[in-house]
C-alpha positions, -999 to +999 in steps of 0.1 A: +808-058+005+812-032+032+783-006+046+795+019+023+783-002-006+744-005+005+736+023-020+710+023-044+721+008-081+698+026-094+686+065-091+657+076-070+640+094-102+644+089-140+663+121-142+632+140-161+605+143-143+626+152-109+600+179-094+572+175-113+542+163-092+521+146-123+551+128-128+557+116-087+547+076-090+581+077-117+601+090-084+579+063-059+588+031-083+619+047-085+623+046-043+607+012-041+637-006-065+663+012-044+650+001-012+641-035-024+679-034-034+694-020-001+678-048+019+688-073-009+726-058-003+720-062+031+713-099+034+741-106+008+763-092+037+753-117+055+749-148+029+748-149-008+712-134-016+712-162-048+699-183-019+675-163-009+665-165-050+667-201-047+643-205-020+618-187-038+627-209-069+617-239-048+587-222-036+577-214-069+580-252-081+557-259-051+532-236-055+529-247-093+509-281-077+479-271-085+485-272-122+504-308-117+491-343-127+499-358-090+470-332-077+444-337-108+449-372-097+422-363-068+398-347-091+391-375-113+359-386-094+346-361-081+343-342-111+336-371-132+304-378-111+293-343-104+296-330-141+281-367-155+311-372-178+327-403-178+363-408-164+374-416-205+364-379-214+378-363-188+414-376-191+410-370-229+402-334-223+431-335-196+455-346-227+446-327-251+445-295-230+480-303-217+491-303-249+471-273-262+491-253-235+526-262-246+525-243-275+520-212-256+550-219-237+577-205-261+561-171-257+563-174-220+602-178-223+608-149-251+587-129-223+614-138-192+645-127-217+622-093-229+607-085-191+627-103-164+614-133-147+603-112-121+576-095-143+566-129-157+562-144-126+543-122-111+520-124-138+516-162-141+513-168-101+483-142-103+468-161-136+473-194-119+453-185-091+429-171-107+427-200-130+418-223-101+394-199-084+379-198-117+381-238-123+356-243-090+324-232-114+334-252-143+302-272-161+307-291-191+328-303-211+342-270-235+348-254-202+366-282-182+388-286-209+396-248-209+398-249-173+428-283-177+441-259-207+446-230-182+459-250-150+479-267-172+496-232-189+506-215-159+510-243-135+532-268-149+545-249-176+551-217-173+559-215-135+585-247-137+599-226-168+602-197-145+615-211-114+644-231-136+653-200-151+653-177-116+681-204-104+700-209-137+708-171-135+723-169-104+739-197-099+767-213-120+796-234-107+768-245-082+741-245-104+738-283-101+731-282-065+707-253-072+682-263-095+687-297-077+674-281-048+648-260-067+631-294-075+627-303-038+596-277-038+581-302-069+590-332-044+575-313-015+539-307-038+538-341-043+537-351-011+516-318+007+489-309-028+474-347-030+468-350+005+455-313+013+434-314-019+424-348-008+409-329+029+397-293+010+374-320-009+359-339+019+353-310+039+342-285+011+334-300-018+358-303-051+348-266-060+356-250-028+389-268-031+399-251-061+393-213-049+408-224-015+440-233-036+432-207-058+433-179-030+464-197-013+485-195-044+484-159-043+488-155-007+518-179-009+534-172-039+528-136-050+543-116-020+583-130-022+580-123-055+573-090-054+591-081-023+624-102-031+631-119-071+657-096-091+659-113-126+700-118-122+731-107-103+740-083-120+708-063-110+731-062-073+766-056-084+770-096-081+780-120-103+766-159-102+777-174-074+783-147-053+813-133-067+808-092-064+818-064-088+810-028-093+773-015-107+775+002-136+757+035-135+731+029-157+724-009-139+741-039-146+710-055-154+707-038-187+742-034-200+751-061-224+788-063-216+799-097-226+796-110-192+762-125-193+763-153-230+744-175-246+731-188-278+699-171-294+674-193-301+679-195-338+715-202-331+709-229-307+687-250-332+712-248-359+736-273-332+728-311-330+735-309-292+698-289-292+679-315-304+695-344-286+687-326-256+654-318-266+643-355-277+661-369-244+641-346-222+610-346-243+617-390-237+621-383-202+590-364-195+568-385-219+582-420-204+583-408-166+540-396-168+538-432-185+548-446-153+528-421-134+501-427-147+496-466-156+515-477-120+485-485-106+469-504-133+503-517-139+508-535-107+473-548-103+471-565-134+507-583-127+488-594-093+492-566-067+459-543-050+458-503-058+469-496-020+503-518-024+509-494-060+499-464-046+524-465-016+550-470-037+546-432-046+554-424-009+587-444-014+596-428-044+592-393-032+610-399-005+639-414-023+642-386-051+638-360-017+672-377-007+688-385-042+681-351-061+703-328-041+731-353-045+731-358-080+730-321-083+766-317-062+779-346-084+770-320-118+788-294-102+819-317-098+822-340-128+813-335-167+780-333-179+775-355-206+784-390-191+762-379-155+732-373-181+734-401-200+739-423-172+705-402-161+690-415-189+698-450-183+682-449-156+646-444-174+655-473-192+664-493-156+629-480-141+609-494-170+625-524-170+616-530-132+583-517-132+578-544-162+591-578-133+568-561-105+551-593-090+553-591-053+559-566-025+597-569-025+600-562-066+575-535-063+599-515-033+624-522-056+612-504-084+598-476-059+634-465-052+646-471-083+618-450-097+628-425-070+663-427-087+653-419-115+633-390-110+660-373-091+686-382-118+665-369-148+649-334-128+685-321-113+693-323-154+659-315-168+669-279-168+709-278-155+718-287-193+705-254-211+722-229-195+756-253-193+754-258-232+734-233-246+745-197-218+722-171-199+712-144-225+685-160-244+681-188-217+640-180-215+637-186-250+652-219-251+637-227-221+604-219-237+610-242-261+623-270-243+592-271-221+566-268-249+583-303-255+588-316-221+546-310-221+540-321-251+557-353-242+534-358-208+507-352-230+512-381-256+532-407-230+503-426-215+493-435-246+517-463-255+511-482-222+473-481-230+476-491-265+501-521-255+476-534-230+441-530-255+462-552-278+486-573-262+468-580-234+494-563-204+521-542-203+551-561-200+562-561-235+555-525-243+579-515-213+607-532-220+601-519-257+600-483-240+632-488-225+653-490-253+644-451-261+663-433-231+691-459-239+691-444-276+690-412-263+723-418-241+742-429-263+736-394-287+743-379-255+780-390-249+787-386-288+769-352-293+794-320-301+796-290-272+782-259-286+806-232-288+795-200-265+818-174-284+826-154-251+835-171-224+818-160-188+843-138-166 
């Protein structure tokens, strides 16, 4: 794209209200997309500005910490003592306000294919950190719940929905790397939100720690978004990937002109391949919190102490750091359907050894094999929608998809606590577990390929 092609896809006006002065903020939004886009052609001159979408993708799946299990994890205590409700309760109003908040989630995604992400985005990072500013003065029970209910919402639903989509649309023969490196700013918040939320607390108080995280959300999340996201290519004259063609006068964002396909919603539910990769994510998300959660009770009642189980986060985190990227260049290079059910096998693998965790060796074992794990699963967590289902109605599906993918985290713990109230550990309920992903796989490499209609040019 040479210098003569830094002009404005869009006009500086609407075309009506050209001189009239009640009419002059039209002209200034109007001026603000043009130069947004000028400096977007700009960079793109340089490199493809899809990776200047996918860093904000990544930051996006960071900045949703604050709404994720791994930083709740710090909270239990404090707010357990200081409110006078007992730890029981306030998991339980932890699960059931996760799972209040998936159902909200399919409107979030029918939002991102009416508005843009952009537009969504916006509005979720400003309700999430408002949400935790908010969550500081909680008392009681009704309003902790609402408070888990809200975090929950926007934090690890609707901004992981968003951040999947923002890379799905502008990437595509790469999109395997991409939303493989998307989930590096999820790996990142599990290693930087614990900690930081762990310090905020000892030298503020829990409640101070929530608007400090509150206030930083904002700060960190809010400006890029504003200042940089266009919903997809074709808002630049680009196509995925970085392949450029000529902007339609009008704005290739809103012409529908077979380029951009997909499934509707409706459409997509009438395949089998939907709901095989709906249960096998749904699995996923509902197996993988299982683990999260029980590890530590897991290993000390098969004979280790908490500090042995809780390093073996550390190890894990570090593995899926190193792990996800690669299994996200190995999408992009070999077919889909045998990488993810070998993805799902891995679930299976990670049960197994977390079930024969005895001693310090078996437990860094199953540490980078849980790593493994997680990377396999989260590059294909959302790589498989667009790649089966297209990128017209993508939010919608998404929307769906992660309604279940919560809905899963929500009911997954359960199992592991059941098994161990009646069968006295949690040996034999893991190895039961396992034989779900496996299930899963094996649908996986049998399911049918949705047909798209139009194929993408």
């Amino acid at each position: 794209m040479t210098g003569a092609d830094l002009r404005p896809a869009f006009p500086l006006s609407c075309g009506i209200c050209t001189d009239s002065p009640l009419l002059r903020p039209c002209q200034g939004r109007a001026a603000t997309i043009a130069a947004r886009q000028t400096f977007a052609l700009r960079v793109n001159n340089r490199y493809f500005y899809g990776w200047t979408m996918l860093a904000v993708a990544a930051l996006t799946m960071f900045a949703s910490g604050p709404g994720q299990s791994h930083t709740f994890s710090v909270f239990l205590l404090p707010i357990s003592e200081d409110l006078g409700i007992s730890r029981t309760s306030v998991s339980s109003a932890y699960a059931f306000a996760t799972l209040i908040a998936a159902f909200g989630l399919p409107r979030v995604g029918r939002l991102v294919d009416r508005h843009g992400v952009r537009t969504v985005l916006t509005g979720v990072g400003a309700a999430l950190g408002a949400a935790a500013v908010a969550f500081g003065a909680v008392s009681g029970f009704v309003l902790l719940t609402l408070g888990f209910a809200a975090l929950r919402f926007f934090g690890q639903g609707s901004l992981m929905l968003c951040a999947g989509n923002l890379a799905s649309q502008w990437f595509d023969r790469k999109r395997g790397l991409a939303l493989s490196l998307t989930m590096l700013g999820f790996s990142v918040s599990v290693a930087v939100h614990p900690p930081l939320a762990q310090w905020l607390t000892d030298a503020l108080g829990w409640r101070m720690a929530w608007v400090v995280m509150g206030v930083a959300t904002w700060l960190l999340l809010l400006p890029p978004v504003l200042l940089l996201v266009f919903d997809r290519p074709e808002a630049l004259g680009l196509r995925p990937d970085g392949a450029a063609r000529e902007v339609a006068a009008e704005g290739a964002a809103t012409k529908q002109d077979g380029a951009v396909v997909g499934l509707t919603l409706p459409e997509a539910r009438r395949t089998g391949a939907f709901w095989i990769i709906l249960a096998s994510n749904c699995s996923f998300s509902a197996l993988v919190t299982a683990m999260f959660f029980h590890q530590v009770s897991v290993f000390e009642a098969q004979g280790l102490d908490a500090t042995t189980a809780a390093s073996m986060f550390s190890i894990s985190a570090v593995v899926m750091v190193v792990a996800t990227p690669l299994v996200g260049m190995l999408l992009d290079r070999f077919p889909t359907r045998p990488l993810y059910a070998c993805a799902l096998v891995s679930v299976s693998v990670a049960l197994v050894a977390m079930s024969v965790v005895g001693d310090l060796p078996s437990a860094i074992v199953f540490g980078i094999l849980f790593g493994m794990c997680n990377a396999a699963m989260h590059a294909h967590f959302t790589f498989v929608w667009p790649k089966f289902f297209g990128r017209r109605h993508l939010g919608s599906i998404q929307g769906v998809a992660q309604m279940a993918a919560v809905i899963g985290a929500s009911i997954g713990p359960i199992p592991l606590g059941l098994g161990y109230d009646y069968l006295g550990g949690y040996g034999g309920t893991l190895v039961a577990l396992a034989a779900i992903p496996v299930m899963c796989a094996v649908a996986v490499i049998f399911m049918r390929t949705p047909r798209l209609g139009l194929a993408e040019a």
